[in-house]
N, C-alpha and C positions, 0 to 999 in steps of 0.2 A: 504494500500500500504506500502510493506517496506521501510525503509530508506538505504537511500545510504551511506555504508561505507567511511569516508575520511581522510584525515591525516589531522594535525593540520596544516600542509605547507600549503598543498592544500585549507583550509579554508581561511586560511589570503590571498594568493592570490584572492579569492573572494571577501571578501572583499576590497582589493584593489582594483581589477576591477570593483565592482559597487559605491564605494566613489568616483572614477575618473572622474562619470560622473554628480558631485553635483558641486555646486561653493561654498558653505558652509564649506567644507570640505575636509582638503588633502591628497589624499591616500597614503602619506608618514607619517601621524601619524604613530606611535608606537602600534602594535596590537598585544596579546600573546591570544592565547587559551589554557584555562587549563581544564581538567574533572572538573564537578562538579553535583549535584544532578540532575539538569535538563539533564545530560549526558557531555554536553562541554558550556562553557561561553568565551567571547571575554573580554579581559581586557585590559587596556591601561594604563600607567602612572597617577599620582597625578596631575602632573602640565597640562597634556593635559585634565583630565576632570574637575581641578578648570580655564582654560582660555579657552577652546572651550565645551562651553557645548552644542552648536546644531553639531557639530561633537558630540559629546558620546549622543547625541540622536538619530540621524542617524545612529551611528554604533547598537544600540539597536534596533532602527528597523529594517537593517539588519539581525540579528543577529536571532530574532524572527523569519524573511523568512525564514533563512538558516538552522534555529532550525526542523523544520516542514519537510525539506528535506535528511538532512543529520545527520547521528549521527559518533562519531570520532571514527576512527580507533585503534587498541591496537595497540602498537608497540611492 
């Protein structure tokens, strides 16, 4: 099956609508996508993955799901 073209917007709100619905973790983190070898990675700040580190586990597993489905858009 192909993957679904998306923009890196489009990602992060994903990810924001599926952290919203964790108590662990709050989908007002800091979230950037960059390209990278795997196609796109989700990154977030120093200080948010040295004080929440089940948030930047969560967003890893996220990030896996999303992996599987979408690959990012060129601009």
């Amino acid at each position: 099956m192909a993957k679904k073209r998306v923009s890196s917007t489009d990602l992060v709100w994903m990810f924001r609508e599926r952290l919203s619905s964790f108590d662990d973790c709050t989908p007002s983190i800091p979230i950037a996508i960059v390209p990278s070898e795997a196609g796109w990675t989700a990154v977030t700040s120093p200080r948010y993955r040295a004080g929440r580190p089940d948030c930047v586990r969560r967003i890893e597993q996220i990030q896996k799901q999303l992996r599987d489905v979408y690959v990012l858009a060129r601009d």
